[in-house]
Backbone of each chain as ProteinMPNN parsed JSONL, in Angstrom:
{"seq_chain_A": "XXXXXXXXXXXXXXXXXXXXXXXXXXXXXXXXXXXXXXXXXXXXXXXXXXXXXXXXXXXXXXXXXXXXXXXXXXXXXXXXXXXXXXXXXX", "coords_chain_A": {"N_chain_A": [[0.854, -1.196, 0.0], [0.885, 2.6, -0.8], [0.729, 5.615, 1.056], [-0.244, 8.713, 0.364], [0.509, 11.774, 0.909], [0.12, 15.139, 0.875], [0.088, 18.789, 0.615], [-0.871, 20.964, -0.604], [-1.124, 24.706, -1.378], [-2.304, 26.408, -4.137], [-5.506, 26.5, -4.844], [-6.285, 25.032, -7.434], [-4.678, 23.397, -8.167], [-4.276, 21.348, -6.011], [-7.034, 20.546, -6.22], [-7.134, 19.577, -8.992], [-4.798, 17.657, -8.296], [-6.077, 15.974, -5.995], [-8.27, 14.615, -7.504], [-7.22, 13.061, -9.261], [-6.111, 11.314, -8.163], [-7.75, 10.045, -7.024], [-8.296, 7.824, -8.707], [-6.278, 6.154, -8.474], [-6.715, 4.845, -5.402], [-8.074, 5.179, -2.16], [-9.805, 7.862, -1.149], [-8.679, 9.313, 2.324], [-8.308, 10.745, 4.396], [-8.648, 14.868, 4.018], [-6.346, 15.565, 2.796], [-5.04, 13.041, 2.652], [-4.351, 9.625, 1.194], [-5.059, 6.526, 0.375], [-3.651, 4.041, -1.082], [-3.932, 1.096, -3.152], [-1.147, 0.108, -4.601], [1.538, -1.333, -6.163], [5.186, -1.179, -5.286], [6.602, -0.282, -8.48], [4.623, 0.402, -9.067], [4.189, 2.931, -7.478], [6.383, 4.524, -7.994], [5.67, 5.181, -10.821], [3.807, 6.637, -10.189], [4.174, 8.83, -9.098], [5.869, 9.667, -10.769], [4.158, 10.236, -12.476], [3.144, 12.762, -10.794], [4.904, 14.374, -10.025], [4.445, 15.495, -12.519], [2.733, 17.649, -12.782], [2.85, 19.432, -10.172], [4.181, 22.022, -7.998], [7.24, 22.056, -7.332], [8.015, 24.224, -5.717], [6.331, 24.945, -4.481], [4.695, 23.481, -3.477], [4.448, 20.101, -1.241], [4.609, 16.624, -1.415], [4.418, 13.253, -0.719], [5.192, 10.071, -0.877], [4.582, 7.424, 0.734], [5.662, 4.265, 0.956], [4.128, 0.81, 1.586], [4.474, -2.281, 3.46], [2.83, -5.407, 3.459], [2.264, -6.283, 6.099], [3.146, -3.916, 7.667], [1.02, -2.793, 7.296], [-1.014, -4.117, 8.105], [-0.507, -3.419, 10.835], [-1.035, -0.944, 11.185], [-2.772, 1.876, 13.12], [-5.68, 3.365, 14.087], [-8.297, 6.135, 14.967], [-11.209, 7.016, 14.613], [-11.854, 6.307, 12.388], [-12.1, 4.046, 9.738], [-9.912, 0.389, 9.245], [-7.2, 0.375, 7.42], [-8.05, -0.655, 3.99], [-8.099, -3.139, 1.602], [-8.7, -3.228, -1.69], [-11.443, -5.487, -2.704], [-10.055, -8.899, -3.662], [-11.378, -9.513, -5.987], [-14.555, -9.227, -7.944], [-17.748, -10.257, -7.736], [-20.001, -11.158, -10.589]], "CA_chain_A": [[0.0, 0.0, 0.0], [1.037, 3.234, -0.72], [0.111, 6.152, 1.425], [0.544, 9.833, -0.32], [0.368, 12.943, 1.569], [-0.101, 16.36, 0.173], [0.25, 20.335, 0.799], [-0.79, 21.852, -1.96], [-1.952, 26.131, -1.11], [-2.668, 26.582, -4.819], [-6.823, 25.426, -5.3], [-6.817, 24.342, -8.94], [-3.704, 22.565, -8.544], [-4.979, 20.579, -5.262], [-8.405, 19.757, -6.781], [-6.597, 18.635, -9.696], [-4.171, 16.692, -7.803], [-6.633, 15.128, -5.724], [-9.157, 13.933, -8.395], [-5.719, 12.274, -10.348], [-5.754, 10.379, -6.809], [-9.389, 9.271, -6.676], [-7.931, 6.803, -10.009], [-5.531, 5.072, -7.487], [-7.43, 4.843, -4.338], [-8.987, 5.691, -1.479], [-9.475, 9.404, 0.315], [-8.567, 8.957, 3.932], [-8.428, 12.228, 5.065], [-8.582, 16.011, 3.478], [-5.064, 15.327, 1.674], [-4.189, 11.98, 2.476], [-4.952, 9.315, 0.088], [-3.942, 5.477, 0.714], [-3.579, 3.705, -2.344], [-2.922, -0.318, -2.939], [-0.998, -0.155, -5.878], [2.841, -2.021, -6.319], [6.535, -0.116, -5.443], [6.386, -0.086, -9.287], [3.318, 1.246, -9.784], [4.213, 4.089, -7.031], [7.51, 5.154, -8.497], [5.316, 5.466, -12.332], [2.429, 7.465, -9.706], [5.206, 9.694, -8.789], [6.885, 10.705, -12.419], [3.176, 11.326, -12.895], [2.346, 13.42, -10.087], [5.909, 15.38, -10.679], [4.371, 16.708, -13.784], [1.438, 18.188, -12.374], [2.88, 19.91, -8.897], [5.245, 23.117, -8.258], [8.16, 21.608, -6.059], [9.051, 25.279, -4.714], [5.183, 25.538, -3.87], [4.099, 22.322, -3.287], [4.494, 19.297, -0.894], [3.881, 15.435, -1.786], [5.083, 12.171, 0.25], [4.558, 8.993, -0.697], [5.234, 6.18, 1.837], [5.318, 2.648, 1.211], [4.081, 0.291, 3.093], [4.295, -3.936, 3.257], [1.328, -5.751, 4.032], [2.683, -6.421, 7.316], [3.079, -2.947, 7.728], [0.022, -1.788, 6.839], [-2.173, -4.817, 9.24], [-0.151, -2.593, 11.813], [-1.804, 0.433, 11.139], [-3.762, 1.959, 14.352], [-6.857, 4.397, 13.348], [-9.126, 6.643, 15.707], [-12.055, 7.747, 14.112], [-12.337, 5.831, 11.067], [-11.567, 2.326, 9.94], [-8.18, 0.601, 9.366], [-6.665, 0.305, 5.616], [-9.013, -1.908, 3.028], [-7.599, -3.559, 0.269], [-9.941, -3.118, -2.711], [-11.496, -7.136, -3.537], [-9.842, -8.792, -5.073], [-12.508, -10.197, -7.326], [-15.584, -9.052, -7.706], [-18.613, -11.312, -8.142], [-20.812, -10.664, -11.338]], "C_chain_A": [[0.888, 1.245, 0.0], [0.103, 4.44, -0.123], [0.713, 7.734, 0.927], [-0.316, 10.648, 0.602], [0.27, 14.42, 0.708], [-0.286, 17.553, 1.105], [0.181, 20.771, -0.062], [-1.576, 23.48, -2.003], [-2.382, 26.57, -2.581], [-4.398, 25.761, -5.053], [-6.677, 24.327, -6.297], [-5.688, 23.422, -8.892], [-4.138, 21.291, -7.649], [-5.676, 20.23, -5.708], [-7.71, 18.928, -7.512], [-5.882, 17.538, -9.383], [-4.883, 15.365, -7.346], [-7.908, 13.869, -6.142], [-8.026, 12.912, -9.35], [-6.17, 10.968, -9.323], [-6.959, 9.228, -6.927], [-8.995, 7.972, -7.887], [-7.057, 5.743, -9.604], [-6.061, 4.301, -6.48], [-8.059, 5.64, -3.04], [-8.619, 7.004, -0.514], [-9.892, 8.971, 1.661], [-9.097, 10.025, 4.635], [-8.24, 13.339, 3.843], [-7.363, 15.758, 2.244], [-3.873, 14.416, 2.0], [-4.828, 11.093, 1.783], [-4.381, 7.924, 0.491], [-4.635, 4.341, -0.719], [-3.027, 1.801, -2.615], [-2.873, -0.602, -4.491], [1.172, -0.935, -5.314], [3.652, -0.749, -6.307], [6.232, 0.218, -6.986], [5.526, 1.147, -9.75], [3.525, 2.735, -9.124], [5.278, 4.746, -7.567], [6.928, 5.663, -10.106], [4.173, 6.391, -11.534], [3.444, 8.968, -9.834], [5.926, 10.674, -9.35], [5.114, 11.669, -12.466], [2.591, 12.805, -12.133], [3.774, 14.78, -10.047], [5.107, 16.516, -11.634], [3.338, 18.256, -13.445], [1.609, 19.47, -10.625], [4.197, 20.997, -9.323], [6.104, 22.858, -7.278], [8.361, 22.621, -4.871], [7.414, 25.986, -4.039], [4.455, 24.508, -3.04], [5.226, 21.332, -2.69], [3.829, 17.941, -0.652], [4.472, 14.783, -1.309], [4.529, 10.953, -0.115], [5.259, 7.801, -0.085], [5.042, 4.89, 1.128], [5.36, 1.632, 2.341], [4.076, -1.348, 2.717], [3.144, -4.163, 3.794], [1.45, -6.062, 5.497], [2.065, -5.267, 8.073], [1.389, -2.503, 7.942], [-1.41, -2.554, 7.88], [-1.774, -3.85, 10.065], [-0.455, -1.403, 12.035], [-2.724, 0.817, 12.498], [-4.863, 3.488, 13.59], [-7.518, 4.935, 14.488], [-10.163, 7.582, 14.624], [-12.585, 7.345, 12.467], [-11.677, 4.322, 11.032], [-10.208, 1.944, 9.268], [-8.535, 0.555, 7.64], [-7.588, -0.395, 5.08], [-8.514, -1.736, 2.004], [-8.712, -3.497, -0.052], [-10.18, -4.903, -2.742], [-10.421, -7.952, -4.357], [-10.048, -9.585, -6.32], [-13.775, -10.261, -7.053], [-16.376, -10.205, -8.362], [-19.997, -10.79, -9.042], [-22.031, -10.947, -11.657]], "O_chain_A": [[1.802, 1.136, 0.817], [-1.06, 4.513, -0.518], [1.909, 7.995, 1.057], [-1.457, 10.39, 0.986], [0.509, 14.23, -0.484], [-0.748, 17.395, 2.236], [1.228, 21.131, -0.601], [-2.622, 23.525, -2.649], [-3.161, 27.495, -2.348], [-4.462, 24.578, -5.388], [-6.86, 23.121, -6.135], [-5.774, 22.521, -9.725], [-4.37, 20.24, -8.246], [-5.368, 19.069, -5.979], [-7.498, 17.772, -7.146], [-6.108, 16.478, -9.966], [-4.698, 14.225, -7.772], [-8.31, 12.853, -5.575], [-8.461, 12.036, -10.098], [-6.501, 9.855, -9.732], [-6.968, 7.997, -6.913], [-9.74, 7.008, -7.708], [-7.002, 4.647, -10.161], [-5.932, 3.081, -6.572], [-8.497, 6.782, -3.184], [-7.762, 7.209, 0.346], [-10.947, 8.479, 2.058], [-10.125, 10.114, 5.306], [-7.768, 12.942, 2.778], [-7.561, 15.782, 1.03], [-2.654, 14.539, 1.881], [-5.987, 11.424, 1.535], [-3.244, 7.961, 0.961], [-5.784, 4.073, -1.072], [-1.917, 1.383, -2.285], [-3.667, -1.096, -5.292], [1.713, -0.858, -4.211], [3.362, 0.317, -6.849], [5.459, 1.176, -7.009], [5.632, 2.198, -10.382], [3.21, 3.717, -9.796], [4.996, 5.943, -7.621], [7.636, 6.491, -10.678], [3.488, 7.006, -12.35], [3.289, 9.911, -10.61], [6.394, 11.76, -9.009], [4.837, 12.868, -12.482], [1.875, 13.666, -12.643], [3.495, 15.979, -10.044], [5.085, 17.746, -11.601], [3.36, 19.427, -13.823], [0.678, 20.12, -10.148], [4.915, 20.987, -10.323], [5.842, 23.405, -6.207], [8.666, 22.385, -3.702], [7.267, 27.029, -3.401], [3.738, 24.755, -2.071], [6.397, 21.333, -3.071], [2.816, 17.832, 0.04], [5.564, 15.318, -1.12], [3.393, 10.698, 0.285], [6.352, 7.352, -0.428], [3.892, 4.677, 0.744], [6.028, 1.496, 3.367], [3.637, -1.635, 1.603], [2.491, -3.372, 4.473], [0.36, -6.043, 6.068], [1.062, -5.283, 8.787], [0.906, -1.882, 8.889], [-2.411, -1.961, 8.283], [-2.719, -3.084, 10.252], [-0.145, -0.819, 13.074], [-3.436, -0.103, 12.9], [-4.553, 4.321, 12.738], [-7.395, 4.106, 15.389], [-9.845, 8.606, 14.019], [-13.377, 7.889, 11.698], [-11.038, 3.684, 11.869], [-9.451, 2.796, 8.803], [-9.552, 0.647, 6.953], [-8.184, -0.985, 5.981], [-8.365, -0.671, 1.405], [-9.687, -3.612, 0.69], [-9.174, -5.61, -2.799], [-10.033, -7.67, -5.49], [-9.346, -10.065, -7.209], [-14.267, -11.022, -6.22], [-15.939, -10.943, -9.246], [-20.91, -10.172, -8.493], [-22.633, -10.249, -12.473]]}, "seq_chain_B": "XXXXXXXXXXXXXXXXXXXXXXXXXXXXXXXXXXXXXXXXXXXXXXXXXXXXXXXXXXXXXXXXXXXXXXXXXXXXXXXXXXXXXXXXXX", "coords_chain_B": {"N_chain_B": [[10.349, 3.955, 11.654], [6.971, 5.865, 11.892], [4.224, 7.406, 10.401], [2.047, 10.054, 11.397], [-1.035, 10.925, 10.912], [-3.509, 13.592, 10.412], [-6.936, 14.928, 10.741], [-8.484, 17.268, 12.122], [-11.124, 19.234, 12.816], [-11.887, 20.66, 15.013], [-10.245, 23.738, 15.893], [-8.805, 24.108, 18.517], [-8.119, 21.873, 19.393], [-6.92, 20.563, 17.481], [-4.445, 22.177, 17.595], [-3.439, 21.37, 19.969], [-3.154, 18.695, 19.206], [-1.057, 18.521, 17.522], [1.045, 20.299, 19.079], [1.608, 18.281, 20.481], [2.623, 16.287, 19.316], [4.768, 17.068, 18.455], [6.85, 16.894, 20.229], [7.587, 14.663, 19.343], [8.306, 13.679, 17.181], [9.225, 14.963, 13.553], [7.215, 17.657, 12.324], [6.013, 17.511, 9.043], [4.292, 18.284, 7.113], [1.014, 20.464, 7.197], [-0.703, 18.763, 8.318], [0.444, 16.508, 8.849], [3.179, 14.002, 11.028], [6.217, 12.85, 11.255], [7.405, 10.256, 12.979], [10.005, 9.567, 14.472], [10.078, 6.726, 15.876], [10.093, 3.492, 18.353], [8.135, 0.851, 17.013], [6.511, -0.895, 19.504], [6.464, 1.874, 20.533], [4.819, 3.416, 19.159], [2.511, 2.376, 19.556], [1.971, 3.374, 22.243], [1.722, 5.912, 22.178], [-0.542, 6.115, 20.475], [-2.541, 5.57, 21.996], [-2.183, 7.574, 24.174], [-2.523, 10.001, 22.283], [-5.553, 8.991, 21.716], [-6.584, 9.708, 23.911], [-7.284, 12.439, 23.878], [-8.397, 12.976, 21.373], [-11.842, 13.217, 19.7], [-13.347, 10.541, 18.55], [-15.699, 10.709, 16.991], [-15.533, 12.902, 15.49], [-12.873, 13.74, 15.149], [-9.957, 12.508, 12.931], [-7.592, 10.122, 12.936], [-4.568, 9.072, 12.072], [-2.319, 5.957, 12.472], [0.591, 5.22, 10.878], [2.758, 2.661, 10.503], [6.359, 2.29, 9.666], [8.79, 0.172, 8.177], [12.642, 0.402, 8.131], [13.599, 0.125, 6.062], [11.69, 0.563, 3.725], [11.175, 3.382, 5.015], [13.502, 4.715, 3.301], [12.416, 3.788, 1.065], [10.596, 6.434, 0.448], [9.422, 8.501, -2.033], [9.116, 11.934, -2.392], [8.611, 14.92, -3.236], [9.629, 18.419, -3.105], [9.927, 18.68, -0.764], [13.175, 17.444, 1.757], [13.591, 13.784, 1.939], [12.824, 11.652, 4.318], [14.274, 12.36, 7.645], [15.82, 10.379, 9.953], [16.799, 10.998, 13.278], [20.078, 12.141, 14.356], [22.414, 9.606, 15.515], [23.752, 9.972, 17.826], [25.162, 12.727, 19.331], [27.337, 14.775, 19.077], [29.49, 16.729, 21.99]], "CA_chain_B": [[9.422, 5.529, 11.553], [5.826, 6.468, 12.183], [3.701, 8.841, 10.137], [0.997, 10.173, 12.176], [-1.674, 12.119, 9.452], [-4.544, 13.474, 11.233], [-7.577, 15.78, 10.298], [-9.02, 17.424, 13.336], [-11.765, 20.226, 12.691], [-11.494, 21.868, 15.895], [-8.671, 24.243, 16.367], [-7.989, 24.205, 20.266], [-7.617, 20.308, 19.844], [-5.99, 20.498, 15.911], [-3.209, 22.484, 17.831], [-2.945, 20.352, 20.952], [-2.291, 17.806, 19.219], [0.126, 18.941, 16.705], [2.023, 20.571, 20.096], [1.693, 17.005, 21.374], [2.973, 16.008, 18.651], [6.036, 18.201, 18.006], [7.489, 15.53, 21.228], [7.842, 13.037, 18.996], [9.024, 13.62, 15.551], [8.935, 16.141, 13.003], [6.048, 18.063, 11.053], [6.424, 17.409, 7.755], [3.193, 19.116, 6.281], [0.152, 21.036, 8.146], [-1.121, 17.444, 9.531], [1.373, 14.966, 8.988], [4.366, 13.81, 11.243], [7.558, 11.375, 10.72], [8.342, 10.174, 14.404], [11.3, 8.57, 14.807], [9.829, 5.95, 17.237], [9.493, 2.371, 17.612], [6.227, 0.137, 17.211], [5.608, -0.065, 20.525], [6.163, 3.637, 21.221], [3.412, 4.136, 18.346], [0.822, 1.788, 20.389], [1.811, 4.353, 23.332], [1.296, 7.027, 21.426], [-1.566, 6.049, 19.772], [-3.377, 5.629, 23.283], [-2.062, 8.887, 24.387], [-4.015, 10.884, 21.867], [-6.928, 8.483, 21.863], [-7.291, 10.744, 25.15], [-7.245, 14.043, 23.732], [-9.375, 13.292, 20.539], [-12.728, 12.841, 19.511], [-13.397, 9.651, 17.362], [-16.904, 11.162, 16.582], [-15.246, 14.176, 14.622], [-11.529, 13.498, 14.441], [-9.541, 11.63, 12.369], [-6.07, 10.279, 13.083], [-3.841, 7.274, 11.537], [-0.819, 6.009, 12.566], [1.38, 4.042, 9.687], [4.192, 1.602, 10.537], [7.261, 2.364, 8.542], [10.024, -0.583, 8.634], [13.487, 1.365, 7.421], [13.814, -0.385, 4.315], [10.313, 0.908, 3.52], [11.655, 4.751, 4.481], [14.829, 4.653, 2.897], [11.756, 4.213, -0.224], [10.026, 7.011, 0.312], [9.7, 9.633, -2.717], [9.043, 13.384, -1.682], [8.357, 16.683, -4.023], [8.928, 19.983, -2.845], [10.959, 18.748, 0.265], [13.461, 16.532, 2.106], [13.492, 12.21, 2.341], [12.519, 11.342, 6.29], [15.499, 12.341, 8.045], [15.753, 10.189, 11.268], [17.423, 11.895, 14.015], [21.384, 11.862, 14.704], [21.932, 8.639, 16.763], [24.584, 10.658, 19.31], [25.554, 14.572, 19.489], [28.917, 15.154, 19.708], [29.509, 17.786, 22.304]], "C_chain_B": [[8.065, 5.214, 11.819], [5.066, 7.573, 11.593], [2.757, 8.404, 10.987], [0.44, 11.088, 10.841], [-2.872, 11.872, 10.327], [-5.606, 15.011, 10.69], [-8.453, 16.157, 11.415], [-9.14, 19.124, 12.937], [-11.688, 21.048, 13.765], [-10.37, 22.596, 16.244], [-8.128, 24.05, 17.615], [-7.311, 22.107, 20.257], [-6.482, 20.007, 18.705], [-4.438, 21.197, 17.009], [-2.417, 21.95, 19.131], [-2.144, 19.482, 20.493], [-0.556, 17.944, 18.536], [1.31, 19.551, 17.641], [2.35, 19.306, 20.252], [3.011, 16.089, 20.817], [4.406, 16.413, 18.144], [7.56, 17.292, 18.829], [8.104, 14.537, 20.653], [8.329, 12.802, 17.713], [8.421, 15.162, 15.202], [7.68, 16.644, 12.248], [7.076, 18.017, 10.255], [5.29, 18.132, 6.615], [2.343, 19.718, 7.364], [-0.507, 19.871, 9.043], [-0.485, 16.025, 9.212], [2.863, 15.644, 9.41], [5.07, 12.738, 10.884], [7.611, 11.401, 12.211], [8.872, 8.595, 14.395], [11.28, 7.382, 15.899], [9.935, 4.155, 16.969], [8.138, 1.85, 17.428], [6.076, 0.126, 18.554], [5.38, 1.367, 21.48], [4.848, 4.051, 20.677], [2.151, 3.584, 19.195], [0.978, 2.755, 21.638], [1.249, 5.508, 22.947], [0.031, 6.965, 20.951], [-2.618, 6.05, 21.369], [-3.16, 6.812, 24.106], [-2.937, 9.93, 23.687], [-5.333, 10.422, 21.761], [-7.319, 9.621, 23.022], [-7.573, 12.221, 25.115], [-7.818, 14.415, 22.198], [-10.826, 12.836, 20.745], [-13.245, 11.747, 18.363], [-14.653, 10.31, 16.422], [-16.591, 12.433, 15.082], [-13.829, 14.008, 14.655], [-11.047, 12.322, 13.963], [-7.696, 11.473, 12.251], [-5.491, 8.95, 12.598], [-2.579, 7.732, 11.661], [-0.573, 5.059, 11.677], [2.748, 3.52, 10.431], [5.286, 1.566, 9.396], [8.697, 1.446, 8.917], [11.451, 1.104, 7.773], [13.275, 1.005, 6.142], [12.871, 0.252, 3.611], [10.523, 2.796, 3.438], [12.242, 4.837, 3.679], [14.111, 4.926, 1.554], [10.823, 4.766, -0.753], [10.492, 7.888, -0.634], [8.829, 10.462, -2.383], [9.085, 14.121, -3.482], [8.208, 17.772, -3.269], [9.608, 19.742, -1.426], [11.985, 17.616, 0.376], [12.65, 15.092, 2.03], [13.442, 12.489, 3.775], [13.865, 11.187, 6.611], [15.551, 11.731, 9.565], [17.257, 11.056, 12.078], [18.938, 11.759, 14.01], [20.789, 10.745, 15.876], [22.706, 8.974, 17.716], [24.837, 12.157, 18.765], [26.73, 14.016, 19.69], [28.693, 17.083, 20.116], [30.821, 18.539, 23.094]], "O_chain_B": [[7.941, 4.007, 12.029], [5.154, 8.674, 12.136], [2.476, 7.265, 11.358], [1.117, 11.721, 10.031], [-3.282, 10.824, 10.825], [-5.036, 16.033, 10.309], [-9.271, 15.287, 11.715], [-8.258, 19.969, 12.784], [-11.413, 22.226, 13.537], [-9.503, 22.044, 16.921], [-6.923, 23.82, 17.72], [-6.463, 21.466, 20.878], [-5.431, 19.397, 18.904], [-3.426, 20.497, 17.03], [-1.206, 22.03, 19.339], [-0.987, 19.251, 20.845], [0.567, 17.614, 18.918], [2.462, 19.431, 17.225], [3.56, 19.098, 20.16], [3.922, 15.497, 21.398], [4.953, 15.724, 17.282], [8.696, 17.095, 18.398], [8.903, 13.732, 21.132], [8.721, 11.708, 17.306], [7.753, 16.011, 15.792], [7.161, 15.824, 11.491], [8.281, 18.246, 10.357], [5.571, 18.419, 5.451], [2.787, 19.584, 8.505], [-0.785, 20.006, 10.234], [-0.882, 14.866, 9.329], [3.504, 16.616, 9.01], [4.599, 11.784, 10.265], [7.847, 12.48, 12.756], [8.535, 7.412, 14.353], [12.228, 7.12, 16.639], [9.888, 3.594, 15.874], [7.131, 2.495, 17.721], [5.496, 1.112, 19.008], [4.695, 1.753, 22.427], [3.988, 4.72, 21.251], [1.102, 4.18, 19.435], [-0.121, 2.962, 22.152], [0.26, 5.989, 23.501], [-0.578, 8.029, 21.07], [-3.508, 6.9, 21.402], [-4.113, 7.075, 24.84], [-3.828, 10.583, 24.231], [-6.261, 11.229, 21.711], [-8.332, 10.312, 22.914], [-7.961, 12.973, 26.009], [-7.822, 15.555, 21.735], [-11.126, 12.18, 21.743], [-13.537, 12.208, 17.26], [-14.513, 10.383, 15.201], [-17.26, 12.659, 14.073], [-13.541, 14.352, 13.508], [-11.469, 11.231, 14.346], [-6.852, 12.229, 11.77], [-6.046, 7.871, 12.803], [-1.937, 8.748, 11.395], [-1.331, 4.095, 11.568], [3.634, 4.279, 10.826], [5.129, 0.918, 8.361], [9.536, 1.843, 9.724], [11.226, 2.182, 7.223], [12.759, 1.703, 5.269], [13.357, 0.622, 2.543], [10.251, 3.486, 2.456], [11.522, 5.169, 2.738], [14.546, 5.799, 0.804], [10.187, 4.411, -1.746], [11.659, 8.267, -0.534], [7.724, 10.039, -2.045], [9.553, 13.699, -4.54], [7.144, 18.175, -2.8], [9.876, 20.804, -0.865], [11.989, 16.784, -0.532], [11.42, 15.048, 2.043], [13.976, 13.461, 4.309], [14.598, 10.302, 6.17], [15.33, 12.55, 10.457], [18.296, 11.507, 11.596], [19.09, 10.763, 13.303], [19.799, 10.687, 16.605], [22.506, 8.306, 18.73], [24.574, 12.451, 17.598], [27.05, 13.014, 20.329], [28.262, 18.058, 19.501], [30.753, 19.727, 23.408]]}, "name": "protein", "num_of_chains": 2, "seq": "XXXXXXXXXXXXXXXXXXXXXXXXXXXXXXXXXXXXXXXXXXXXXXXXXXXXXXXXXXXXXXXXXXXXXXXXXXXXXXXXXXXXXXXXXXXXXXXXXXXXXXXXXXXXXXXXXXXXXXXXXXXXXXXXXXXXXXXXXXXXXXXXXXXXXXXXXXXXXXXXXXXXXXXXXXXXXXXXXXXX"}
């Protein structure tokens, strides 16, 4: 699981950012986002989310986490991590 | 490591904690910290602010970060998680 963080004081750039996000996974909080995609896949999230942010304005973090990791998670106020299915029934 | 990422609508408690918080690692954005702790400091921690939020209206997650796992964090716009010096020279 990847978990990405954000600071972004520009609106249009935030919105934008965070609707990119909604295509990965799930909003946690205001401008955190936790995502169960592969190291891979976060290092190709990453080039993409480069293109789109102003380094000297903007702050982005993305953690990785093992599945280990991520059972270990503690939560107050909402529920822990959820892997998406993984196989839905049609 | 330890991020803490937390969204807490009331100010008198949003800045409690974030004081509380200041104890234990660094801000790294307006509601996320890195603390330099181990796992069971975070289950201390995590029962420490259980006492000084509201599950009803706040929202707080702690993540479990092995090193190997920091070490592959990517950042925009700031520093990689810098854990602390492990002695001062004085």
């Amino acid at each position: 699981m990847v978990v990405v963080v954000y600071d972004i004081p520009d609106d249009k750039r935030r919105v934008k950012l965070s609707n990119f996000l909604e295509g990965y996974g799930n909003r946690i909080q205001w401008s955190v986002f936790e995502c169960f995609i592969s190291l891979n896949e976060m290092r190709e999230l990453y080039q993409k989310v480069k293109k789109q942010v102003k380094p000297a304005e903007d702050n982005v973090r993305f953690y990785w986490m093992s599945d280990e990791a991520v059972s270990m998670t503690l939560t107050i106020g909402s529920e822990n991590p959820e892997p998406p299915p993984k196989y839905y029934v049609i």
